[in-house]
C-alpha positions in Angstrom: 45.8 -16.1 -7.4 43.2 -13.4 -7.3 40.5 -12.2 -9.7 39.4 -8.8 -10.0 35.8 -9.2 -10.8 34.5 -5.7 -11.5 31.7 -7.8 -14.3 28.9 -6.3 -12.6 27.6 -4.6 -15.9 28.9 -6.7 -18.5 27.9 -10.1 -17.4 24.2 -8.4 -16.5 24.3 -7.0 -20.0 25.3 -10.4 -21.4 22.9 -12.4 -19.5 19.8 -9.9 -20.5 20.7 -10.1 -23.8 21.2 -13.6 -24.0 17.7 -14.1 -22.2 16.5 -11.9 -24.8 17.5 -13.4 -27.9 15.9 -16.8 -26.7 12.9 -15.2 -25.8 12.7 -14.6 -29.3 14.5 -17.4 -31.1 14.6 -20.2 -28.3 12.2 -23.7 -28.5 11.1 -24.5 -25.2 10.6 -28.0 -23.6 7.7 -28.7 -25.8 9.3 -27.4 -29.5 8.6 -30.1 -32.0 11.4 -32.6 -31.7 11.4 -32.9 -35.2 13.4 -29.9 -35.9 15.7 -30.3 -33.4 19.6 -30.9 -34.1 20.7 -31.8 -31.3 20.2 -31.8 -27.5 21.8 -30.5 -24.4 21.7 -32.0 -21.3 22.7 -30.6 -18.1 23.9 -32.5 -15.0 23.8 -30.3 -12.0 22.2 -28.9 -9.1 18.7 -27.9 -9.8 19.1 -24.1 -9.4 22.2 -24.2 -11.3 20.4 -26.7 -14.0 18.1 -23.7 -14.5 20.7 -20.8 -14.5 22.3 -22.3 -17.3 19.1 -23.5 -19.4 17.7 -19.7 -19.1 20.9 -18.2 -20.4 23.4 -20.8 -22.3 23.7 -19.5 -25.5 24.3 -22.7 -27.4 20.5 -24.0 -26.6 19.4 -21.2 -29.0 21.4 -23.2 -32.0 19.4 -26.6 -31.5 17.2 -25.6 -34.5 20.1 -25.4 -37.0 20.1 -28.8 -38.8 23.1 -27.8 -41.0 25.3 -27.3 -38.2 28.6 -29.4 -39.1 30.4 -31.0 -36.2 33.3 -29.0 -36.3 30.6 -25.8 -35.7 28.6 -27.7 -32.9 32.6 -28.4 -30.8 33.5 -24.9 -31.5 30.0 -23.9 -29.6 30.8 -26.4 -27.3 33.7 -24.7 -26.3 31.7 -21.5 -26.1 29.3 -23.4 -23.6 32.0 -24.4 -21.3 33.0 -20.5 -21.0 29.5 -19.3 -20.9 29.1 -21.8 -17.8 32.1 -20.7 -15.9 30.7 -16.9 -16.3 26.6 -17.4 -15.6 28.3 -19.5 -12.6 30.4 -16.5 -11.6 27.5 -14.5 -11.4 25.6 -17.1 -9.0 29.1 -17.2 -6.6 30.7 -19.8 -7.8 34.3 -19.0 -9.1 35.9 -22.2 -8.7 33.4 -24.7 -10.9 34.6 -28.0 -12.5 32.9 -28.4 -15.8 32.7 -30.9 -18.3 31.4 -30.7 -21.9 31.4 -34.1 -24.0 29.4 -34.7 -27.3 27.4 -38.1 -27.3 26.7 -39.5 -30.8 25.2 -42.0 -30.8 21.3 -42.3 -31.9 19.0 -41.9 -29.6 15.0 -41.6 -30.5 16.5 -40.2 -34.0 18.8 -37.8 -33.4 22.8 -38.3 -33.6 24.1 -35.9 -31.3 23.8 -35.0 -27.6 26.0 -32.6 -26.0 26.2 -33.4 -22.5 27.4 -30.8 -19.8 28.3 -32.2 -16.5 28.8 -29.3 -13.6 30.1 -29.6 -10.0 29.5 -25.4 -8.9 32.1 -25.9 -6.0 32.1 -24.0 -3.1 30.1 -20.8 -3.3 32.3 -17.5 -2.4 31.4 -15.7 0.7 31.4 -12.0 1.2 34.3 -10.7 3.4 35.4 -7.2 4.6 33.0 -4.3 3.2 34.4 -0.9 2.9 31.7 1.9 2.2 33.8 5.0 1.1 32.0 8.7 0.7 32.8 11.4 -1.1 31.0 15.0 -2.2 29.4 17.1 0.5 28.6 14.5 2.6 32.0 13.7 3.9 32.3 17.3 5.2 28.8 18.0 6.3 28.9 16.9 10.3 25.4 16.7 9.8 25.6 14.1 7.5 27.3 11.6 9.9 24.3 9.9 11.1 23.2 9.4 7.3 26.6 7.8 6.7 26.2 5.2 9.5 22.4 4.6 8.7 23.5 4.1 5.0 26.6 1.4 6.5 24.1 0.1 8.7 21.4 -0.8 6.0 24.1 -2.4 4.1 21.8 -5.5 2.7 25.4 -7.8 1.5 27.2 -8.1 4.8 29.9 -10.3 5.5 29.1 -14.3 5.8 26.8 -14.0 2.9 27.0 -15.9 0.3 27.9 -13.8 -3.1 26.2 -13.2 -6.4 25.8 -10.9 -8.3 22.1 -10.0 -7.8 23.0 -9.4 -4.7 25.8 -6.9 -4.9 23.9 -5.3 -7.7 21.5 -4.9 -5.2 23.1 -3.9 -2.0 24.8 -1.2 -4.3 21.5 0.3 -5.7 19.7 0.1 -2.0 22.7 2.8 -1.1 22.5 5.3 -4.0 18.9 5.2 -3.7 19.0 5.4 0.3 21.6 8.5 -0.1 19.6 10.3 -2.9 16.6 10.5 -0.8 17.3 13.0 1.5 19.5 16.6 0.8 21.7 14.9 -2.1 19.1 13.8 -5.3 22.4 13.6 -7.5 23.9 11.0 -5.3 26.1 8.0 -7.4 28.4 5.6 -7.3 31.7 6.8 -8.0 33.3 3.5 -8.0 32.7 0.0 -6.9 34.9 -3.4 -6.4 34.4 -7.0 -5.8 37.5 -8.5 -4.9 37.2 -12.3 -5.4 39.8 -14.8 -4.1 38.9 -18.1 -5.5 41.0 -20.0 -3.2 40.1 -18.7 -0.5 36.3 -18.4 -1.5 36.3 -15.2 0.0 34.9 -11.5 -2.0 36.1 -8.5 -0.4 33.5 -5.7 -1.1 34.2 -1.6 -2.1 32.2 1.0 -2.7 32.4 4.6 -2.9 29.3 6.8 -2.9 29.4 10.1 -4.2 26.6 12.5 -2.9 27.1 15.7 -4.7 26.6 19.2 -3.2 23.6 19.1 -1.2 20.4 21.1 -2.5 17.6 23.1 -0.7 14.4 24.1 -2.4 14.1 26.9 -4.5 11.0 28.8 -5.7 8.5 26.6 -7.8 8.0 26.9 -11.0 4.8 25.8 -12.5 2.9 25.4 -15.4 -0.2 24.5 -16.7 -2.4 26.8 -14.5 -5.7 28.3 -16.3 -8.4 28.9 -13.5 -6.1 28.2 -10.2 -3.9 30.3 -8.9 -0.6 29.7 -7.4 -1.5 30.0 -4.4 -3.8 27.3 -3.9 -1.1 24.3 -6.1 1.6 26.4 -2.7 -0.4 26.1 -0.2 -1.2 22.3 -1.5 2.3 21.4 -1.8 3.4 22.7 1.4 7.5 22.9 0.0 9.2 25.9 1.5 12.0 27.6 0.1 14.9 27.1 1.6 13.7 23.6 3.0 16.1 20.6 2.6 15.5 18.4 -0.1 14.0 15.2 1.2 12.2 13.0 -1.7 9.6 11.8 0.3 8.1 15.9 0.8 8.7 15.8 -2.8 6.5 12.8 -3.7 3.8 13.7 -0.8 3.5 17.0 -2.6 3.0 15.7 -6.1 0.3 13.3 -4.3 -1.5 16.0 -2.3 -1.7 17.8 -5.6 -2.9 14.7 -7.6 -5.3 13.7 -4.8 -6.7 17.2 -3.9 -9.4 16.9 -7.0 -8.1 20.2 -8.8 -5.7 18.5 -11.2 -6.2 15.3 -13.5 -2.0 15.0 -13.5 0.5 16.6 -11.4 4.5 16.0 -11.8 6.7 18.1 -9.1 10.9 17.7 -10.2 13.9 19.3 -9.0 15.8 21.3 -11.5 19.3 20.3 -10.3 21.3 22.0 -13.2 21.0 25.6 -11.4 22.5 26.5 -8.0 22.2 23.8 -5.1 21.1 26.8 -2.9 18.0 27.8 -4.4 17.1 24.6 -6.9 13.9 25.4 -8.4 11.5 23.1 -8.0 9.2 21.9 -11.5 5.6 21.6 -11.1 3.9 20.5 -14.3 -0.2 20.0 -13.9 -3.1 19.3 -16.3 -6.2 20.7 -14.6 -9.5 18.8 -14.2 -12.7 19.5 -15.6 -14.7 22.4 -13.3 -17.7 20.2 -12.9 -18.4 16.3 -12.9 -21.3 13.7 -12.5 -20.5 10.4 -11.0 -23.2 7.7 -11.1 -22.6 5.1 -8.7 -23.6 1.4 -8.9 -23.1 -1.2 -6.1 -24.5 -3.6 -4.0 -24.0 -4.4 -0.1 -24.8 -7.4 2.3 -25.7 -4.5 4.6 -28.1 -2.9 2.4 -28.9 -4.6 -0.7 -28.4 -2.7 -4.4 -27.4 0.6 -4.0 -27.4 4.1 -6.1 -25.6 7.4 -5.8 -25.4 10.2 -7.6 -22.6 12.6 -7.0 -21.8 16.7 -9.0 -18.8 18.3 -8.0 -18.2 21.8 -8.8 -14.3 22.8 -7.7 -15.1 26.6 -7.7 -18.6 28.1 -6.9 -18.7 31.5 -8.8 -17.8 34.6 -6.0 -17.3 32.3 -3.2 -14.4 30.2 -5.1 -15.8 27.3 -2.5 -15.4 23.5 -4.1 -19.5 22.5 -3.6 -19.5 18.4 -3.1 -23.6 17.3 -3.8 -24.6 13.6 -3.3 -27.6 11.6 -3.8 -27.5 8.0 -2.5 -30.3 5.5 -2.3 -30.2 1.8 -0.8 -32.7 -0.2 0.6 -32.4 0.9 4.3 -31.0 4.6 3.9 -32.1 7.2 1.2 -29.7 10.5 1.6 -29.2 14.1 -0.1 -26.8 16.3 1.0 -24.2 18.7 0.4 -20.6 20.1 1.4 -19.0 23.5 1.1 -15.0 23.3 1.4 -12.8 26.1 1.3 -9.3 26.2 -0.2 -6.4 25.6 2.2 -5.0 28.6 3.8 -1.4 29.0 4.6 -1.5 26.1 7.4 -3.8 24.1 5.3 -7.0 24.5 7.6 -10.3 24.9 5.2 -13.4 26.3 6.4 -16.0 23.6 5.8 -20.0 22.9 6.2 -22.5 20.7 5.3 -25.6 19.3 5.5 -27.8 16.5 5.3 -31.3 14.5 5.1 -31.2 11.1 5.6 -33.6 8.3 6.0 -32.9 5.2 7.4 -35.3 2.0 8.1 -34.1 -0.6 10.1 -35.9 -3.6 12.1 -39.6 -1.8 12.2 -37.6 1.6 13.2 -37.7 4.4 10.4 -35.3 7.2 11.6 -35.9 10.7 9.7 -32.7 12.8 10.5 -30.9 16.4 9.8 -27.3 17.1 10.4 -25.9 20.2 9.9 -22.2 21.1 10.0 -19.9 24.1 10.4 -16.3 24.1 11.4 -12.9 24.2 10.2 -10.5 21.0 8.7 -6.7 19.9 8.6 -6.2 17.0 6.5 -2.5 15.3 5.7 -0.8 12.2 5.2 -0.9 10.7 9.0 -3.3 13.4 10.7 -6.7 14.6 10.1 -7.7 17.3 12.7 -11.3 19.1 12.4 -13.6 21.1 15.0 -17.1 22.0 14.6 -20.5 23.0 15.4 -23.1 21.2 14.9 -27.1 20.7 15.1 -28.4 17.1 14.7 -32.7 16.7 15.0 -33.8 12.9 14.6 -37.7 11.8 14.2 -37.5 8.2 15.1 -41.0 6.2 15.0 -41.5 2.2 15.2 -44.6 0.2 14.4 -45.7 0.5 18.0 -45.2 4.3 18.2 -48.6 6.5 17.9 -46.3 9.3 17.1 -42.8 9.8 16.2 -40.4 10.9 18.6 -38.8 14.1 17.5 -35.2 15.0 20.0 -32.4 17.8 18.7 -29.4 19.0 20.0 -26.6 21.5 19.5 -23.0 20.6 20.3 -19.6 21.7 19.8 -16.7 18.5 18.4 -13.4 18.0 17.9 -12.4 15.3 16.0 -8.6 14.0 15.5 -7.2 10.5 13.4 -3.9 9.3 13.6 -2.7 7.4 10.8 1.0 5.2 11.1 0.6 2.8 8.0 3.3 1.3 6.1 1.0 1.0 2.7 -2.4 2.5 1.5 -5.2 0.9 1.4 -2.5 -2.3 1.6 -1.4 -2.4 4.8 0.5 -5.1 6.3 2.5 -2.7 9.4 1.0 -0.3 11.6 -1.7 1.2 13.5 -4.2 4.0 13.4 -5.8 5.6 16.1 -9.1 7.6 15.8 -11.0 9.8 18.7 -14.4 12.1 18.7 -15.3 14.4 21.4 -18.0 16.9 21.8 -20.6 18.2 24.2 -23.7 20.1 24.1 -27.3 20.8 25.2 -30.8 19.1 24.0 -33.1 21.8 22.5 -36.9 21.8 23.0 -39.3 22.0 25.5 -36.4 19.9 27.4 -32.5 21.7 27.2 -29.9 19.4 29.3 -26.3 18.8 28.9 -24.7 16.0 27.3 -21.1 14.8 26.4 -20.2 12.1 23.9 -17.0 10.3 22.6 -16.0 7.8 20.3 -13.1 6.1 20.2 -11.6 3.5 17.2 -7.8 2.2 16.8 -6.5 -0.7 14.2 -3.3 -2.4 14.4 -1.7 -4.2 12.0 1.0 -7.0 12.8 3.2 -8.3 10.2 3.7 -12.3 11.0 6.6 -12.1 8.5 10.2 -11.5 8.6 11.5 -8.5 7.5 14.8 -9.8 6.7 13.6 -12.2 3.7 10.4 -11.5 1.4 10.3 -15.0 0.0 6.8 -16.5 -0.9 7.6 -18.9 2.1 7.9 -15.7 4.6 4.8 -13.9 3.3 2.7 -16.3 3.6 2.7 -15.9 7.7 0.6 -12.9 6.8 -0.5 -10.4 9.3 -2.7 -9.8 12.1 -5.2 -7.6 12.4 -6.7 -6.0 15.8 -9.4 -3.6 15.5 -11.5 -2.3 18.5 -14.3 0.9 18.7 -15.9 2.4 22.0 -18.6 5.2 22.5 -20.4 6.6 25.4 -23.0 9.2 25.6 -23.3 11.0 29.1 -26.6 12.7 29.7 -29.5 12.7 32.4 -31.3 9.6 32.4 -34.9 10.3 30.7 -33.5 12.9 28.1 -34.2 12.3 24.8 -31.4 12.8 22.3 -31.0 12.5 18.6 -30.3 8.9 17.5 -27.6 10.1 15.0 -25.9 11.2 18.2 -26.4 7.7 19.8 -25.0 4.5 19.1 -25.8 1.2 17.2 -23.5 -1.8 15.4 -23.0 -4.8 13.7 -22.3 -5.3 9.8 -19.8 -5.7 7.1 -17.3 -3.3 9.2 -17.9 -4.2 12.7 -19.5 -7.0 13.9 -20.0 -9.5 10.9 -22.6 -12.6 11.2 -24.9 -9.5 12.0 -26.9 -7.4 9.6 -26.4 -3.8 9.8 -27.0 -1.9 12.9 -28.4 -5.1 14.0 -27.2 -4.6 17.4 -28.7 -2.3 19.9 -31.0 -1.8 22.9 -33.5 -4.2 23.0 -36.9 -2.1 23.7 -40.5 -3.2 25.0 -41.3 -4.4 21.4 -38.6 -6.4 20.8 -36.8 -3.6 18.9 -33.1 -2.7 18.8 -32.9 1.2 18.7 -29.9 3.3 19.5 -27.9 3.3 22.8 -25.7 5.0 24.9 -23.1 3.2 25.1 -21.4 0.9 22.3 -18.4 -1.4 22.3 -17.1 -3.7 19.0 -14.0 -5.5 18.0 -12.0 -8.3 16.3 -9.4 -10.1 15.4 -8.2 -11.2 12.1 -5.5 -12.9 10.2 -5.0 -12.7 6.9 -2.5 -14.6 4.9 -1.6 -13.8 1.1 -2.4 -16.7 -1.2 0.5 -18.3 -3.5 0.5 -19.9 -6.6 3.2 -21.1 -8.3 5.7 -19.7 -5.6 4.2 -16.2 -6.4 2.2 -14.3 -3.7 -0.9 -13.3 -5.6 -3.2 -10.3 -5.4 -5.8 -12.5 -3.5 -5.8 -13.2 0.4 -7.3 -15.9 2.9 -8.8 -14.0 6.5 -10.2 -15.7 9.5 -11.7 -13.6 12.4 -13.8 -13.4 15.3 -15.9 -10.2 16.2 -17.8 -9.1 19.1 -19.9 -6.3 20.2 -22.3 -4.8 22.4 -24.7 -1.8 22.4 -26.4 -0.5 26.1 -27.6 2.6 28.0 -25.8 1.2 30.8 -22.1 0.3 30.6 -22.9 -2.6 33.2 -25.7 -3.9 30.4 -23.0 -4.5 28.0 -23.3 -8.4 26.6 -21.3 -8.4 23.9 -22.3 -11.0 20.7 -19.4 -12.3 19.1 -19.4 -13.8 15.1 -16.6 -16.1 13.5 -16.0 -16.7 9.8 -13.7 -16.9 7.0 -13.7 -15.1 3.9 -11.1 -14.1 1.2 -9.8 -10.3 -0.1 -8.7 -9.3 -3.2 -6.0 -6.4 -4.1 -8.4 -4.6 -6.4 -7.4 -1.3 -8.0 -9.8 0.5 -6.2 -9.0 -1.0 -3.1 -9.2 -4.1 -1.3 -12.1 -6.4 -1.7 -13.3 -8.0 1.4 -15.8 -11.3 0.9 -16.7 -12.7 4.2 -19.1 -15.9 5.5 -20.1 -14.7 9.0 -21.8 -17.0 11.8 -24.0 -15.2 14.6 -23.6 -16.8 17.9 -26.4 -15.3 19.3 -28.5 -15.7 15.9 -27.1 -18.7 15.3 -27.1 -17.6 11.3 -25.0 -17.4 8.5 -24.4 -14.2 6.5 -22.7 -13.8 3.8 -20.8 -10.0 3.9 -18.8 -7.8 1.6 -17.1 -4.4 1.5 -15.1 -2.8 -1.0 -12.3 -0.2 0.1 -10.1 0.9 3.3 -11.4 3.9 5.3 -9.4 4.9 8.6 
């Protein structure tokens, strides 16, 4: 004998509802007794115990003291059918139940309904049959879809069935389908075929994917001082261009990220022509200038202050004009930076410029940078190039004079970013590289050529197949590693913003900021030439109550090593422990650091992920 289960929607309906109405009307484990009518007790396993104590509808009566006996068999009888159906949903089709009413008194009460339930054998999942429909059974280019789409299948045969599951499996497709060309993909019809015999569910499904759409003109509103050419040039959605929902959501981010618009919503009209679907941008523009007053303190630096004004569109120029004050205990800064709007490639012409003074172990460094270049930023690669003139007055306590060096050079700069979640990543690397050369200027002019490298790679220790508290828990690995060089003539002085230094809450922790550098005649670390840090971390997510929670355990070891000669390179290495914290601006990162070489605890935090 066979069922034909298609219950998907009516048990989940039931069940919701049911959990629902006790929500509202149930008396938990500690109700007062006193008002009780009778009890239930349920004999079975411990996952089926708590299926049935969620959802049984006759634990919701308990509270009715006038309820006769014939009223309490009748829901008795319910309770057996209510059983066999929350049981169906969990896999079991072939249960043996037993219902029985005890009366006799026990700590006051008369009656106890008792409900004794052997599950049986859960049903397995057998052949699958994925079925499509629409343009996608036509479209040759839409074969490897299909097979990606059968391949992702989550419910594959051996598994055990429930209900959750093939709910599941058949959501994962639709959504899988709709993301790419076909946004009004559904299911067109579905059936579990259960043979309670045979324990066996025989699985189809047939996915519709509608006509396939390509992006139409845009359509947008809200717009009072932007053009349209600057939310385009943002969004970066051709027309003509396939639909894929991922462009989609990137553009609504680049717009809601890009500091123009206080809320951005991109859609696709799909009631039109699939040709040429129009694509709905609604926006709510920012105000044209802000203040932000800053307040924080670092292990680096101490307390710190900032002061930042934005104004998103100079008059004439149309320039965004990005000011910032910032004061801490070892660096006092003012600056600004000019940005362009992104052309039709979504290069902006950028410069800037900056004075900064930074005290550090009896060194006081009084610097100027000045920038001028172009940028590309986007999801996973920022590319810039520029020109640029550094001049750095660097005096100690043993200097009569301060000495002044300045150079012009010419960088490129390029990041590549492979993340699988911002700024919570648990997969993938990032890779980061600096290059420029240029010539001294003074009564001294040489050449010089510098590079900096960085990567970060993140290892997931758990298993992709199951995301159980138990997996999660592995965590994730993190390696991290930075190099730099400098290559000039020895005895030329260059600027020490163009030169190296390390240590701190971002590269070599059990070491204050900068901490680590050339060692000079007077016992001074100053800049270097060349600069290597690293570590290694893992980081595991912290449960409670089998739920991964927003907080995290790390333990690391760092190292790092600055010189003016790569054979000089004696790298100092700190271990700790420390915990991090999901925050929602970021992650928070509280560490407890031990120097080696110091031999010195310090306590280090950072707020934020930057790469």
């Amino acid at each position: 004998m066979k069922w034909r289960c298609c219950f998907a929607a009516l048990l989940l309906g039931y069940s919701v509802s049911l959990f629902a109405q006790q929500k509202a009307e149930s008396t938990g484990p500690n109700a007062d007794q006193a008002h009780v009518a009778f009890d239930v007790q349920i004999d079975a396993p411990a996952l089926i115990r708590d299926l049935l104590n969620t959802h049984l509808e006759i634990i919701r009566y308990r509270e009715l003291t006038d309820l006769s006996d014939n009223e309490l068999t009748r829901l008795m009888q319910v309770a057996k059918a209510d059983s066999r159906n929350l049981l169906a949903t969990a896999g079991y089709f072939t249960p043996d139940i037993q219902v029985e009413l005890d009366t006799s008194p026990v700590g006051g009460r008369r009656r106890t309904v008792k409900l004794s339930v052997d599950p049986g054998e859960p049903a397995a999942v057998g052949d699958v049959e994925l079925q499509f429909t629409g343009a996608i059974a036509q479209d040759p280019d839409g074969r490897l879809m299909r097979e990606q789409i059968q391949n992702d299948w989550s419910l594959r045969s051996g598994m055990r069935f429930t209900q959750d599951r093939w709910d599941g499996a058949k959501l994962q497709a639709v959504q899988q389908l709709s993301r790419e060309r076909f946004p009004t993909a559904q299911i067109e019809a579905s059936l579990a075929d259960i043979d309670p015999l045979a324990h066996s569910a025989s699985l189809r499904v047939t996915l519709n994917s509608g006509p396939a759409y390509h992006l139409g003109a845009l359509q947008i509103t809200g717009l009072e001082r932007y053009d349209t050419d600057l939310v385009t040039r943002l969004m970066r959605l051709p027309v003509g261009a396939d639909y894929d929902q991922g462009d989609m959501v990137a553009a609504q981010q680049r717009l809601a990220s890009s500091g123009y618009f206080d809320a951005a919503y991109v859609s696709l009209d799909t009631t039109g022509d699939p040709e040429r679907a129009p694509v709905l941008v609604q926006l709510r523009e920012g105000k044209l200038k802000k203040v932000v007053l800053g307040v924080g303190v670092s292990t680096d630096s101490g307390p710190r202050l900032s002061v930042e004004h934005t104004n998103h569109k100079l008059p004439w120029l149309g320039w965004r004009a990005l000011s910032k004050l910032s004061l801490d205990n070892k660096t006092r800064s003012i600056g600004t930076e000019l940005t362009a709007p992104p052309d039709a490639d979504n290069w902006r012409w950028i410069t800037s410029a900056q004075v900064q003074r930074q005290k550090s172990d009896g060194v006081d460094v009084s610097s100027q940078r000045w920038r001028g270049g172009r940028r590309q930023d986007s999801e996973s690669m920022d590319r810039s190039y520029y020109l640029g003139y550094d001049r750095a007055d660097t005096a100690s306590s043993t200097d009569a004079q301060p000495v002044v060096a300045q150079s012009l050079s010419v960088n490129y700069a390029v990041t590549l970013r492979r993340f699988d979640d911002v700024p919570f990543p648990s997969n993938g690397w990032g890779l980061g590289l600096e290059v420029g050369g240029g010539t001294t200027l003074g009564a001294q002019q040489d050449i010089f050529t510098r590079v900096l490298a960085r990567g970060r790679y993140y290892v997931s220790l758990a298993s992709h197949a199951d995301g159980s508290a138990a997996q999660l828990r592995a965590g994730r690995v993190v390696l991290r590693a930075e190099g730099g060089a400098v290559w000039a003539k020895d005895g030329v002085s260059l600027p020490s913003t163009q030169l190296f230094m390390t240590g701190g809450d971002t590269t070599v922790r059990g070491y204050s900021y900068r901490e680590l550098g050339v060692i000079g005649a007077d016992g001074l670390a100053v800049p270097g030439r060349y600069m290597v840090n690293g570590g290694v971390e893992w980081q595991r997510p912290l449960v409670f109550g089998g739920q991964v929670s927003a907080w995290e355990s790390a333990v690391f070891v760092d190292a790092g090593a600055v010189a003016d000669d790569p054979g000089r390179l004696k790298t100092k290495a700190g271990v700790g422990a420390g915990v991090r914290w999901k925050s929602p601006i970021g992650p928070l990162q509280i560490d407890l650091a031990y120097g080696v070489d110091t031999q010195r605890l310090r306590l280090h935090m950072n707020v934020g992920f930057n790469f």
